[in-house]
MDTraj code that builds the backbone (N, CA, C; nanometers):
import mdtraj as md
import numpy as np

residues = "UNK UNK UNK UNK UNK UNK UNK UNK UNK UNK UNK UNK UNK UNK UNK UNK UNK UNK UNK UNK UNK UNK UNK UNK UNK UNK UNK UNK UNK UNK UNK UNK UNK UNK UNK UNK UNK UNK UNK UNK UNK UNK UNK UNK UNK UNK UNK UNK UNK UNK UNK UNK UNK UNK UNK UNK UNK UNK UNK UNK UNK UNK UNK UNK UNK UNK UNK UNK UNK UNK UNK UNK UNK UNK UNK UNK UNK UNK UNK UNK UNK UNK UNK UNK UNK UNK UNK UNK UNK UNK UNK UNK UNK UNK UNK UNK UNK UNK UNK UNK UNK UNK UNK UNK UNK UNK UNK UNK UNK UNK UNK UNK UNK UNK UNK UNK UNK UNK UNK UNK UNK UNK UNK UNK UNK UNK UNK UNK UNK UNK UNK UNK UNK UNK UNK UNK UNK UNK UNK UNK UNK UNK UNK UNK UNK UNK UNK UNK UNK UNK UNK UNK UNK UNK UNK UNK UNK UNK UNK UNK UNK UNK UNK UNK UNK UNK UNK UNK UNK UNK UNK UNK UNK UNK UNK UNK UNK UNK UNK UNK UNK UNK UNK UNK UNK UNK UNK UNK UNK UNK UNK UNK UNK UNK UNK UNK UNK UNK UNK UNK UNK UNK UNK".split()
xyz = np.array([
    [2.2595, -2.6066, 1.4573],
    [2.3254, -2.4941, 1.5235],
    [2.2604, -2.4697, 1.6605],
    [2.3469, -2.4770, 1.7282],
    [2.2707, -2.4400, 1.9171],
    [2.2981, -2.3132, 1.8988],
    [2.1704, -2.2375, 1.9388],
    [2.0980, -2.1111, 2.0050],
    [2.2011, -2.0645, 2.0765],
    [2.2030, -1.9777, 2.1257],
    [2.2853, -1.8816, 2.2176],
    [2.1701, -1.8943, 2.3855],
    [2.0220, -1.8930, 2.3518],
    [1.9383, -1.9166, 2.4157],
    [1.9698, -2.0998, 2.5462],
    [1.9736, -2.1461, 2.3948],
    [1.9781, -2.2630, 2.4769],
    [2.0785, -2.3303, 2.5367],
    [2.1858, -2.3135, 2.5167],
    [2.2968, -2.2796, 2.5565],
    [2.3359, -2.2163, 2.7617],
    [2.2734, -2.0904, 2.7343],
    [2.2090, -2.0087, 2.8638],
    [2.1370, -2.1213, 2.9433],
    [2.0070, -2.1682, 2.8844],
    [1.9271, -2.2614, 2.9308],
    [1.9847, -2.3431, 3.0458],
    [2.0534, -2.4442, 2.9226],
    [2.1545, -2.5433, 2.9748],
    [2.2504, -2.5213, 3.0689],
    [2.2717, -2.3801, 3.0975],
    [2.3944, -2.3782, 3.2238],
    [2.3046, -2.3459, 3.3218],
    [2.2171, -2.2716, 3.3073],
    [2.1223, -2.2509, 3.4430],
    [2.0627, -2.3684, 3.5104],
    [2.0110, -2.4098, 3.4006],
    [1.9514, -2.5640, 3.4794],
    [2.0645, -2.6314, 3.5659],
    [2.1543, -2.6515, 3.5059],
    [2.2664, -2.7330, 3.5919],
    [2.3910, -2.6477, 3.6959],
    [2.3397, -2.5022, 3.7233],
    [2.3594, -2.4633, 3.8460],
    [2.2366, -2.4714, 3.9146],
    [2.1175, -2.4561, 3.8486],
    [2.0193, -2.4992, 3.9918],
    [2.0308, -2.6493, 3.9986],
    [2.0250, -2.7177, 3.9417],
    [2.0723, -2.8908, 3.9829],
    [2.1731, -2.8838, 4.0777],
    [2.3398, -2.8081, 4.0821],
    [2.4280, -2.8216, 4.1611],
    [2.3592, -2.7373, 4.2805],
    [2.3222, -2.6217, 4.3123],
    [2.2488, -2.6053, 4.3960],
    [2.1637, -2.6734, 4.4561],
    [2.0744, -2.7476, 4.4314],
    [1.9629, -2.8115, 4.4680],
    [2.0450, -2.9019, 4.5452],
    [2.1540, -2.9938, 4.5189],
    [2.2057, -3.1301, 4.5287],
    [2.2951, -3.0256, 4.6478],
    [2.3436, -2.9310, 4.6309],
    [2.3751, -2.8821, 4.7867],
    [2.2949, -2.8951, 4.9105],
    [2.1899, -2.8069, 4.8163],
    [2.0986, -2.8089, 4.9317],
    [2.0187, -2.9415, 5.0364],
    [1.9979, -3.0055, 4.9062],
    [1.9794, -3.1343, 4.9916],
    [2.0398, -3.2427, 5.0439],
    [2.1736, -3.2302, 5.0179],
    [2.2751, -3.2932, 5.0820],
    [2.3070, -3.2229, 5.2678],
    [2.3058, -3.0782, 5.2283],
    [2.2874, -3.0118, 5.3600],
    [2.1663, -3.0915, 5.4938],
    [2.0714, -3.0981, 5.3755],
    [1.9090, -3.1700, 5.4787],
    [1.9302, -3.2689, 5.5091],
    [2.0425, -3.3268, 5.4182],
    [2.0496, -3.4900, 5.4517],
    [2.1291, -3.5117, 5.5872],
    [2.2798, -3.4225, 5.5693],
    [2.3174, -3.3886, 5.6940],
    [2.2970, -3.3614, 5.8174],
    [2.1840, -3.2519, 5.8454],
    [2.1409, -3.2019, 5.9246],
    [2.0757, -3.3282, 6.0041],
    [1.9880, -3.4472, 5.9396],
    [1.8844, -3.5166, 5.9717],
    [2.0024, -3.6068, 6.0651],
    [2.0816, -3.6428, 5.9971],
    [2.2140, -3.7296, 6.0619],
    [2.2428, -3.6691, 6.1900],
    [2.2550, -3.5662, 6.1678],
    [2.3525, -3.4982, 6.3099],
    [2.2089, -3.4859, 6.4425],
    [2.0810, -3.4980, 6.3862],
    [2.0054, -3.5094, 6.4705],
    [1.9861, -3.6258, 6.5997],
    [2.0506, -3.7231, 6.5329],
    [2.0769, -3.8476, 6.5589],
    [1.9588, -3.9252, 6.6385],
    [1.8349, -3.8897, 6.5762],
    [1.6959, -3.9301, 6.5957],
    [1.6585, -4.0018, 6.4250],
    [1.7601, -4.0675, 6.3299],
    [1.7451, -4.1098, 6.2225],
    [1.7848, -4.0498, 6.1122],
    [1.8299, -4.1066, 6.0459],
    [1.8785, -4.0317, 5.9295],
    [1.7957, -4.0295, 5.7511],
    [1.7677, -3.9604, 5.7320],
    [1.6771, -3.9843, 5.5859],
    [1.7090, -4.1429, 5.5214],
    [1.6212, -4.1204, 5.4432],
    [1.6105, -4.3019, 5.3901],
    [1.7199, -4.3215, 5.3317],
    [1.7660, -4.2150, 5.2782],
    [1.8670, -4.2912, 5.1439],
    [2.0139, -4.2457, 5.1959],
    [1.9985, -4.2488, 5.3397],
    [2.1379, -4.2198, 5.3570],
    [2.1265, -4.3474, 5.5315],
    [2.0536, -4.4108, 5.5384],
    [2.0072, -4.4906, 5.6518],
    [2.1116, -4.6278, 5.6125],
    [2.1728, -4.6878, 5.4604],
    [2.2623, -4.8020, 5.4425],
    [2.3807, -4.7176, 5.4626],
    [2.4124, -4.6410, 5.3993],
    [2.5574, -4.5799, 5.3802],
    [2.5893, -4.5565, 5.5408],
    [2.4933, -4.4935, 5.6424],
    [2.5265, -4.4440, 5.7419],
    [2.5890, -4.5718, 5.8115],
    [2.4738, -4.6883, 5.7919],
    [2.5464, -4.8212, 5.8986],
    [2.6439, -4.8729, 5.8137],
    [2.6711, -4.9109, 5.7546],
    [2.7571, -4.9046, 5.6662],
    [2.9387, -4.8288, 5.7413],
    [2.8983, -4.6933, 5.6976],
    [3.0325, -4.6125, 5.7848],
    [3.0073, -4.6508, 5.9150],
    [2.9267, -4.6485, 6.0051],
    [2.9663, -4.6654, 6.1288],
    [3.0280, -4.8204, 6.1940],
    [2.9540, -4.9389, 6.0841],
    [3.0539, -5.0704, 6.0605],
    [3.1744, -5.0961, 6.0332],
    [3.2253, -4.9611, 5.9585],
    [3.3444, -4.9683, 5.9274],
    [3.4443, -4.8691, 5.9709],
    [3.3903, -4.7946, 6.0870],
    [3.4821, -4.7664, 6.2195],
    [3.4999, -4.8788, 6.3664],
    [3.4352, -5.0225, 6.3265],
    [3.4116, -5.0939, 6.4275],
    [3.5018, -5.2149, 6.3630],
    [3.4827, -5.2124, 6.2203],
    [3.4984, -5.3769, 6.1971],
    [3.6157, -5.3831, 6.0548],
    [3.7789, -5.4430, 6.1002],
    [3.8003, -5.4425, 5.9990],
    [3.7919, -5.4842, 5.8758],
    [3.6900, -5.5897, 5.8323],
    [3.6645, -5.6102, 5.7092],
    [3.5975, -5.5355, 5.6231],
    [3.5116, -5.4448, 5.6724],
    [3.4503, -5.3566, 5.6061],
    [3.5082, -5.2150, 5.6206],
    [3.5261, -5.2117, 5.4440],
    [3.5580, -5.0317, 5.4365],
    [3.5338, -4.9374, 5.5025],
    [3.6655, -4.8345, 5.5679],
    [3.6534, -4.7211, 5.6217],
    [3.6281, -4.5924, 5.5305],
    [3.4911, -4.6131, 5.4674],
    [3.4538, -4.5270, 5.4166],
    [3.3915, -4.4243, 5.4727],
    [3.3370, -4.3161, 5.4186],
    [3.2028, -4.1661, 5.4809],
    [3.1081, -4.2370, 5.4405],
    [3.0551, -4.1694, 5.4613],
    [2.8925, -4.1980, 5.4516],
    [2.8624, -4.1834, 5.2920],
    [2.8985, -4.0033, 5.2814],
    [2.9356, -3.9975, 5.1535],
    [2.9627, -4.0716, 5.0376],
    [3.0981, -4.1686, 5.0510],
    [3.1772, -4.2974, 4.9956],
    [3.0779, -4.3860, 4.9366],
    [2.9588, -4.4151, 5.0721],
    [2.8533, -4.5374, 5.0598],
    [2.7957, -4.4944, 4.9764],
    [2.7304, -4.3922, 4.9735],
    [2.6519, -4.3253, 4.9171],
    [2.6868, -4.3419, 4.7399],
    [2.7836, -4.2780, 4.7147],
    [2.8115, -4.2605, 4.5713],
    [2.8108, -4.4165, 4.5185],
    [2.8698, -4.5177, 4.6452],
    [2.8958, -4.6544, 4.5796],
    [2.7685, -4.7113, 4.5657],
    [2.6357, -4.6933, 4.6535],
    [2.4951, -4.7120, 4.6427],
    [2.3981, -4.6942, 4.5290],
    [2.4734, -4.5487, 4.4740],
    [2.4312, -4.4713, 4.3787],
    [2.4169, -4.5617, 4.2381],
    [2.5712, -4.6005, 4.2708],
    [2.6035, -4.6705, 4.1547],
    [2.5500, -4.7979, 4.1338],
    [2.5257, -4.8541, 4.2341],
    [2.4529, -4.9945, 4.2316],
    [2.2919, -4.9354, 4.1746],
    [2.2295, -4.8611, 4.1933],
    [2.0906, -4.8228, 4.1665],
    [2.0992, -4.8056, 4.0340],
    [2.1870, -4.7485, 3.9603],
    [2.2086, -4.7402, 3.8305],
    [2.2304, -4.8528, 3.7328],
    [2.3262, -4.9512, 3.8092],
    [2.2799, -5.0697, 3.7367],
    [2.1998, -5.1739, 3.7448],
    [2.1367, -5.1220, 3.8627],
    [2.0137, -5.1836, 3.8629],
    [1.8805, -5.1249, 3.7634],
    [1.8665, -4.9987, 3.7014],
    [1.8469, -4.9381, 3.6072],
    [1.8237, -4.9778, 3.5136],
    [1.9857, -5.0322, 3.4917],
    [2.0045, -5.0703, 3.3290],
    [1.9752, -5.2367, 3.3325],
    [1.9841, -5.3049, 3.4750],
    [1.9251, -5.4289, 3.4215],
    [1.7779, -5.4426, 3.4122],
    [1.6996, -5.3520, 3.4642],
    [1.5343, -5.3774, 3.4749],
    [1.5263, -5.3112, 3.3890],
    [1.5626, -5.2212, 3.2981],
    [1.5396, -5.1811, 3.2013],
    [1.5850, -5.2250, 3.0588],
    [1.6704, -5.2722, 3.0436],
    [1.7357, -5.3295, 2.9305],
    [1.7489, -5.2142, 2.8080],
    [1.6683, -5.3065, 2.7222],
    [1.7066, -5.2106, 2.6155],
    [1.6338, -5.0164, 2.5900],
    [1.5226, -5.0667, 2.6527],
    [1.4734, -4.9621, 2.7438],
    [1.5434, -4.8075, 2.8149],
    [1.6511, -4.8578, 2.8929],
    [1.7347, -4.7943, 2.9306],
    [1.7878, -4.6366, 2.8686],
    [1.7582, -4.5450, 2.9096],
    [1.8083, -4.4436, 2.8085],
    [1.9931, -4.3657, 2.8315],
    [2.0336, -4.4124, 2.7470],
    [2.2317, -4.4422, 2.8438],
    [2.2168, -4.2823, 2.9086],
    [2.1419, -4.1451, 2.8323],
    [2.1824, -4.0220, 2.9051],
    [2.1715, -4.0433, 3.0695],
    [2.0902, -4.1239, 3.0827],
    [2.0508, -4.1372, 3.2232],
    [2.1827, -4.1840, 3.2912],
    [2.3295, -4.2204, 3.2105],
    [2.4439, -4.2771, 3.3245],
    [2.5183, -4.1529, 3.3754],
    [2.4155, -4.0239, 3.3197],
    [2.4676, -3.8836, 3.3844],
    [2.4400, -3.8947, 3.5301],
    [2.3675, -4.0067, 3.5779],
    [2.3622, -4.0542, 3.7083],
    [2.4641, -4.0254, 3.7900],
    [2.5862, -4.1378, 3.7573],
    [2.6908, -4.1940, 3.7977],
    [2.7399, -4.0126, 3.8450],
    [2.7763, -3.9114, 3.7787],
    [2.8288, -3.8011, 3.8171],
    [2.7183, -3.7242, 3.8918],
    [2.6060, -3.7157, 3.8914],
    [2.4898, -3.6541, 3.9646],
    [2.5495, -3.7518, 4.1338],
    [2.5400, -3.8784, 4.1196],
    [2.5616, -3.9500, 4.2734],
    [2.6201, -3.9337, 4.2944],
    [2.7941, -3.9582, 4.1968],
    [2.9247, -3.9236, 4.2964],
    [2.9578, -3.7544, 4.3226],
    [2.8788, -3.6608, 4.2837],
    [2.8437, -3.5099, 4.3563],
    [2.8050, -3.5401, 4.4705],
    [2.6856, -3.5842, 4.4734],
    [2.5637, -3.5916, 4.5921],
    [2.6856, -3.6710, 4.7223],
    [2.7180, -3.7794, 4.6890],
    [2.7948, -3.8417, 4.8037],
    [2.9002, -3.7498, 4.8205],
    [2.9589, -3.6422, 4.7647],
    [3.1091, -3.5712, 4.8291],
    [3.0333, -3.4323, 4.8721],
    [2.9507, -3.3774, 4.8346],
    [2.8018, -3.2751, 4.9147],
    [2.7762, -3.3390, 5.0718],
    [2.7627, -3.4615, 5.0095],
    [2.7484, -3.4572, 5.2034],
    [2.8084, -3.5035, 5.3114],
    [2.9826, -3.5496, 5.2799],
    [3.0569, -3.5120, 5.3196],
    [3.1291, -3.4040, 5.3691],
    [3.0918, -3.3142, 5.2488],
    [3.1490, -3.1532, 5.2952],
    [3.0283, -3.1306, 5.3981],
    [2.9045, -3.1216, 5.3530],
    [2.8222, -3.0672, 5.4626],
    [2.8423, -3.1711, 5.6191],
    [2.8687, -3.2834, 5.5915],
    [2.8510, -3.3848, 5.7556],
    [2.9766, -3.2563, 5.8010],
    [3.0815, -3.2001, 5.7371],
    [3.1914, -3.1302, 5.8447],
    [3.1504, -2.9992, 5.8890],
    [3.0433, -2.9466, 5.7981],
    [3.0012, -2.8369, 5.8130],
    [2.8915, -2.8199, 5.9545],
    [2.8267, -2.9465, 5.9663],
    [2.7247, -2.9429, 6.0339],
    [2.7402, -3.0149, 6.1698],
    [2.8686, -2.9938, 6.1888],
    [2.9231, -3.0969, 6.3253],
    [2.8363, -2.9987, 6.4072],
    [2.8893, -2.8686, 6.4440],
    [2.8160, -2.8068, 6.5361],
    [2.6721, -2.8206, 6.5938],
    [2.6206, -2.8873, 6.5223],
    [2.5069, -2.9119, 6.5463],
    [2.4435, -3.0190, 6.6221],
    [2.5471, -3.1241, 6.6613],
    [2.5645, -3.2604, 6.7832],
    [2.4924, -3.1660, 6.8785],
    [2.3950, -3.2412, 6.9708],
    [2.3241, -3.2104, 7.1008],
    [2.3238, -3.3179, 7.1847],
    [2.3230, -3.2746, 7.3146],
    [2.2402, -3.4763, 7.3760],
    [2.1254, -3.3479, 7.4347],
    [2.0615, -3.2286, 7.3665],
    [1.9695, -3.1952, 7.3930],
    [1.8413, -3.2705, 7.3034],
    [1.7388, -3.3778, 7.3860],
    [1.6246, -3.4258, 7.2554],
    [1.5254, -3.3117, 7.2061],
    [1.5412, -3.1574, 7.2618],
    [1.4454, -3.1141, 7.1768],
    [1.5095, -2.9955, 7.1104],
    [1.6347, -3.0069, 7.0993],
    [1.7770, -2.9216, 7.0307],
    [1.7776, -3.0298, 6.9179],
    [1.8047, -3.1591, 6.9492],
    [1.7664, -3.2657, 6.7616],
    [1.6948, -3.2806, 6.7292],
    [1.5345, -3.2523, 6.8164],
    [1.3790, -3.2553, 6.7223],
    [1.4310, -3.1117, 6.6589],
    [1.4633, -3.0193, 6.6849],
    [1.4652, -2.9275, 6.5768],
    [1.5301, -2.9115, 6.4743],
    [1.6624, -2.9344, 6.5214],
    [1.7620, -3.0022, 6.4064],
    [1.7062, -3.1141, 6.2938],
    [1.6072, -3.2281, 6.3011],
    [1.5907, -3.3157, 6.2341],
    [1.4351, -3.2764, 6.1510],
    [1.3740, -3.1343, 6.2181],
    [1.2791, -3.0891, 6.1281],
    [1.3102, -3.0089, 6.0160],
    [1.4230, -2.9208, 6.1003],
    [1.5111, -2.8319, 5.9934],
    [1.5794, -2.9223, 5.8770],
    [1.6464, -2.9948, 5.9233],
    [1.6560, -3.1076, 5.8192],
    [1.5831, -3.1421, 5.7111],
    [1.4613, -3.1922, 5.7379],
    [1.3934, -3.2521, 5.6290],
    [1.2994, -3.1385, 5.6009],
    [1.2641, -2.9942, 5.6491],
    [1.2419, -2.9369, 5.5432],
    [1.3538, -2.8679, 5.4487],
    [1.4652, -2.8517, 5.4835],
    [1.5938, -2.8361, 5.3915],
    [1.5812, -2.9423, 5.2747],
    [1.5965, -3.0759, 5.2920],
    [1.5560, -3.2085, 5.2440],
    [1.4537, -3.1634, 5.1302],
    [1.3636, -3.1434, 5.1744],
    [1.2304, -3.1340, 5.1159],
    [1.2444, -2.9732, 4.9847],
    [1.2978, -2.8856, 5.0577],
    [1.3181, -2.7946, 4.9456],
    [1.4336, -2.8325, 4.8729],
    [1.5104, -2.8968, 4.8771],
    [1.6152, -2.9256, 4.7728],
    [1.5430, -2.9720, 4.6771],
    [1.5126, -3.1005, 4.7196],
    [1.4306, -3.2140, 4.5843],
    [1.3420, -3.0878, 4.5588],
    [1.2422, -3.0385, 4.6175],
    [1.1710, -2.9469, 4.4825],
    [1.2353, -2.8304, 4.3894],
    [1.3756, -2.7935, 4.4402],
    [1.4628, -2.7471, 4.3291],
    [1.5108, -2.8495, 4.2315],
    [1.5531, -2.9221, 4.2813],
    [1.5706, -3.0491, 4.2072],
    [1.4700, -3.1274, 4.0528],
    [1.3749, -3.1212, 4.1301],
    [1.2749, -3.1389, 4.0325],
    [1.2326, -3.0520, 3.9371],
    [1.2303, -2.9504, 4.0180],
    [1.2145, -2.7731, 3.8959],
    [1.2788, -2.7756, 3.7954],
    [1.4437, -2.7942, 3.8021],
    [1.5374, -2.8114, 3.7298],
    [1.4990, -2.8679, 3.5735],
    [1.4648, -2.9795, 3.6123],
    [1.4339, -3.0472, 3.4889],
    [1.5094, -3.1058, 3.4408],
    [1.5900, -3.1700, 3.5160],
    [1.7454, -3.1950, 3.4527],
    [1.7345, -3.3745, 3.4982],
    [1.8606, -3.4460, 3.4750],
    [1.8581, -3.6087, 3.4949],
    [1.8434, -3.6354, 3.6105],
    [1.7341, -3.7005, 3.6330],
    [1.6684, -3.7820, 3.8446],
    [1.8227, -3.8274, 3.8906],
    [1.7799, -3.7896, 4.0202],
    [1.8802, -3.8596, 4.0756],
    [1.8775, -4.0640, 4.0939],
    [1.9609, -4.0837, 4.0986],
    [1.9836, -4.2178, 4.0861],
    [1.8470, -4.3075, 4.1861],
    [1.8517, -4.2313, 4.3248],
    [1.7169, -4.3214, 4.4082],
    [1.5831, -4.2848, 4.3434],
    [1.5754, -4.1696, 4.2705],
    [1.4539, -4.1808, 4.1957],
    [1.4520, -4.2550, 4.0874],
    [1.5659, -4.2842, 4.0003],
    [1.5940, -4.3080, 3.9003],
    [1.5435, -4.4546, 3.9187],
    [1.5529, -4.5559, 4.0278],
    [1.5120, -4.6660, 4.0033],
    [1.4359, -4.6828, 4.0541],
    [1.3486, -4.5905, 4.1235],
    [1.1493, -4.5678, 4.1376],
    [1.1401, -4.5743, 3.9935],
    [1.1500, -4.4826, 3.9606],
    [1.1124, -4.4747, 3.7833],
    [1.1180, -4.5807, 3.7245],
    [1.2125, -4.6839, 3.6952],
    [1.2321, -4.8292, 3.6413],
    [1.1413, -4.9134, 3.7053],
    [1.1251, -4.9306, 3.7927],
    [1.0342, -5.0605, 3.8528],
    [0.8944, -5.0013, 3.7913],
    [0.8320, -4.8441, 3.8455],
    [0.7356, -4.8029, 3.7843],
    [0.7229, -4.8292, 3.6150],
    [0.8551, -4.8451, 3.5418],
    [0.7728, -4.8242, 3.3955],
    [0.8083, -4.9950, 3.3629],
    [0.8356, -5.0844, 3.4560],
    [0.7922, -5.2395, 3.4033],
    [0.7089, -5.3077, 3.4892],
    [0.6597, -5.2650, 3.5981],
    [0.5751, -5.3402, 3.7158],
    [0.4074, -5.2104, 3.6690],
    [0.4484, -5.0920, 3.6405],
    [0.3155, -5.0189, 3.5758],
    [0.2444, -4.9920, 3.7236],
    [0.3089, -5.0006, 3.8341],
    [0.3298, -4.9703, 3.9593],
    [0.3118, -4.8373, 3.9973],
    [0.1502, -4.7019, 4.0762],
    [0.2056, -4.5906, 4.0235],
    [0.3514, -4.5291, 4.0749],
    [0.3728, -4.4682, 4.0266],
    [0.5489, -4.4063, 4.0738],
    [0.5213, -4.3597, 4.2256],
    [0.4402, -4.2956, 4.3205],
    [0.4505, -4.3003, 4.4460],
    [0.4197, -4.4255, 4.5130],
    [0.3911, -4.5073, 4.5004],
    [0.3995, -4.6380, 4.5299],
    [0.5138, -4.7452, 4.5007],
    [0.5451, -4.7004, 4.3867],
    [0.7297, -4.7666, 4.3955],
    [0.8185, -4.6836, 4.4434],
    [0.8336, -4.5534, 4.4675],
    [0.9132, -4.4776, 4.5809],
    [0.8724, -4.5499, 4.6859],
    [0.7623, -4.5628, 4.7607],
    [0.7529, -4.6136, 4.8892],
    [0.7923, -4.7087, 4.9179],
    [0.7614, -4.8345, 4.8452],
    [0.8352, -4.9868, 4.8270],
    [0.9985, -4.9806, 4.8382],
    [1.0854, -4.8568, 4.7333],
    [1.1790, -4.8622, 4.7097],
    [1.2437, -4.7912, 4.8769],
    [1.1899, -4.7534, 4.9181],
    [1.2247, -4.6688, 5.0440],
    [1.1934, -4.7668, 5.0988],
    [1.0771, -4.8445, 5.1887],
    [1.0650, -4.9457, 5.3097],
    [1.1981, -5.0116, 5.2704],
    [1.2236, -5.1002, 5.1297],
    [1.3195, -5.2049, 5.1201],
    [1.4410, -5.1471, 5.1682],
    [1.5058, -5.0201, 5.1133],
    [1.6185, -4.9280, 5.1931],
    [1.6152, -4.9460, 5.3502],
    [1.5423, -4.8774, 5.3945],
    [1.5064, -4.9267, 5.5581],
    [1.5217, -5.0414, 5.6498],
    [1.4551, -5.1724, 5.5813],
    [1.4505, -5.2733, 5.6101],
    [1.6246, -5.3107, 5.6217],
    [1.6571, -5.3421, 5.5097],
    [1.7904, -5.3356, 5.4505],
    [1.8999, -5.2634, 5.5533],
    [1.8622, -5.1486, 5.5854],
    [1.9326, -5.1049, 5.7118],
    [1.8949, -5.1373, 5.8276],
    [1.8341, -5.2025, 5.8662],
    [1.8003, -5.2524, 5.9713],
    [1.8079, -5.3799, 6.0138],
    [1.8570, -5.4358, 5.9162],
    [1.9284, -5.6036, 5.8805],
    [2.0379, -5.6074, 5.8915],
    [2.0937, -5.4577, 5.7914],
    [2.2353, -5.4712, 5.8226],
    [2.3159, -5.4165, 5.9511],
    [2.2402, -5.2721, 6.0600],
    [2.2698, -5.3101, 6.1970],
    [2.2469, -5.3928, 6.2941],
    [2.1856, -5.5201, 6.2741],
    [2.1602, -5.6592, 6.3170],
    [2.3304, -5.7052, 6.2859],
    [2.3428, -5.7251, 6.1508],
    [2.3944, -5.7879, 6.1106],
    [2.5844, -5.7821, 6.1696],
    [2.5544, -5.6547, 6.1669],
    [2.7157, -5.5840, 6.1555],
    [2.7732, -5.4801, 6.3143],
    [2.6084, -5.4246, 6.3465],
    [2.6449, -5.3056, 6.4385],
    [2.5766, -5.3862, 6.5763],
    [2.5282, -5.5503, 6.5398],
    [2.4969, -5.6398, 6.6828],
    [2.3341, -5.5933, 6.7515],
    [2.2897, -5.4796, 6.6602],
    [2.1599, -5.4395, 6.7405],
    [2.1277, -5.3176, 6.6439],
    [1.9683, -5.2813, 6.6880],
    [1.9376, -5.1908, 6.5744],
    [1.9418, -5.0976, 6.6442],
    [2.0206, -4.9469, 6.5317],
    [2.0848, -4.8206, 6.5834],
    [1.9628, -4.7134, 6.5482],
    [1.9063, -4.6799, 6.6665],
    [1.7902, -4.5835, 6.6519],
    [1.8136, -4.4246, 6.5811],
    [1.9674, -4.4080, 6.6124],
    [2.0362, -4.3240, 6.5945],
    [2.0521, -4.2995, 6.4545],
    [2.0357, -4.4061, 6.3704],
    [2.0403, -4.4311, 6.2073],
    [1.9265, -4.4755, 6.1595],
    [1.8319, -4.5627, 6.2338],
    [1.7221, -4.5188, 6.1456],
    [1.6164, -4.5608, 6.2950],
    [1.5843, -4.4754, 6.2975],
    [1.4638, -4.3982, 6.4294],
    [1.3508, -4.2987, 6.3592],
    [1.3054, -4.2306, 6.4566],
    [1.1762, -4.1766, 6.4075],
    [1.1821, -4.0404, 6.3438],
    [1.3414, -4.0194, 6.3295],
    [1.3588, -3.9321, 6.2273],
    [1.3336, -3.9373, 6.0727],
    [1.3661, -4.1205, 6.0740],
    [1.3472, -4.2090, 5.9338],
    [1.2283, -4.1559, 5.8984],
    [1.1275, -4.2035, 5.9754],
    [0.9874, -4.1995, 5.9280],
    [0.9441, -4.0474, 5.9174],
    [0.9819, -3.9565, 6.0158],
    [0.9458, -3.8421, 5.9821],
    [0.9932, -3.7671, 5.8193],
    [1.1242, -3.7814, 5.7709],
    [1.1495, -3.7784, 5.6637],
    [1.1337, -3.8575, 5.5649],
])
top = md.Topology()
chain = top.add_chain()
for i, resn in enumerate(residues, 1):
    res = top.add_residue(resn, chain, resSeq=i)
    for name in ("N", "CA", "C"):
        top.add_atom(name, md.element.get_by_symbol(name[0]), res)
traj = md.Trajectory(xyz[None], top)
């Protein structure tokens, strides 16, 4: 028999989860519109969309779009480094990412206003950012509720490489980076500072 208690529990946690995933979709935004780099985990999706306002073979997706489709690749990457391991609640992923990617879509429209070609109007914008950024994930984490998918496969490499977990975030982040920076070689003809610059690293 479920509690009446836990019940309560369970909806609070997962309005501060939907909150949180606002909020840091907002930071994620903000860092974008700074256009001094965009947070790590939005640095593929970003070249990505901007490849595919240039090039027709590649999807005219948002950023957003990439994002949720990224999401989803991290997840089964999850379930293959994990195998049997794997705990399936964790494919509450798949709806945690495809939130997170349509969050920051709504917020990229929300936060147009915020374009400058002032550079110390987007250093502020891209600090405001990543501490927005930064307080989400610690609502996020408070929560207690299912990681989001880019943590989710820190966590996997950490529990079969025995790797500590801030050290496979970092790995898992440079390779993101790199990765975007191959693929505006690859696609955007030159690397876009604008997508991953020293906003990257600051966040």
């Amino acid at each position: 028999m479920i509690k009446k208690e836990e019940v309560i529990s369970f909806t609070w946690q997962h309005i501060l989860l939907l909150a949180s995933l606002y909020v840091m979709t907002f930071g994620v935004a903000a860092c974008v519109r700074s256009q001094l780099g965009s947070s790590v985990i939005s640095t593929i999706p970003y070249v990505m969309a901007s490849a595919g306002k240039m090039l027709d073979y590649i999807p005219r997706w948002t950023i957003g779009g990439y994002t949720i489709m990224m999401n989803a690749i991290f997840v089964v990457l999850q379930i293959l480094i994990l195998r049997r391991n794997f705990e399936w609640v964790q494919l509450f992923q798949l709806a945690i990412g495809f939130i997170f990617g349509m969050l920051i879509d709504l917020n990229m429209v929300l936060t147009e206003w915020m374009v400058s070609e002032n550079i110390l109007v987007n250093a502020l914008v891209q600090i405001a950012g990543c501490t927005i950024l930064g307080f989400g994930i610690a609502m996020e984490v408070k929560c207690g509720s299912v990681t989001m998918p880019g943590e989710g496969i820190s966590i996997a490499i950490h529990k079969v490489t025995g790797w500590p977990f801030p050290k496979a975030k970092i790995r898992v982040d440079i390779t993101l980076v790199v990765l975007a920076v191959m693929f505006c070689f690859l696609l955007l003809g030159s690397w876009k500072w604008e997508i991953v610059g020293i906003g990257t690293l600051f966040a």
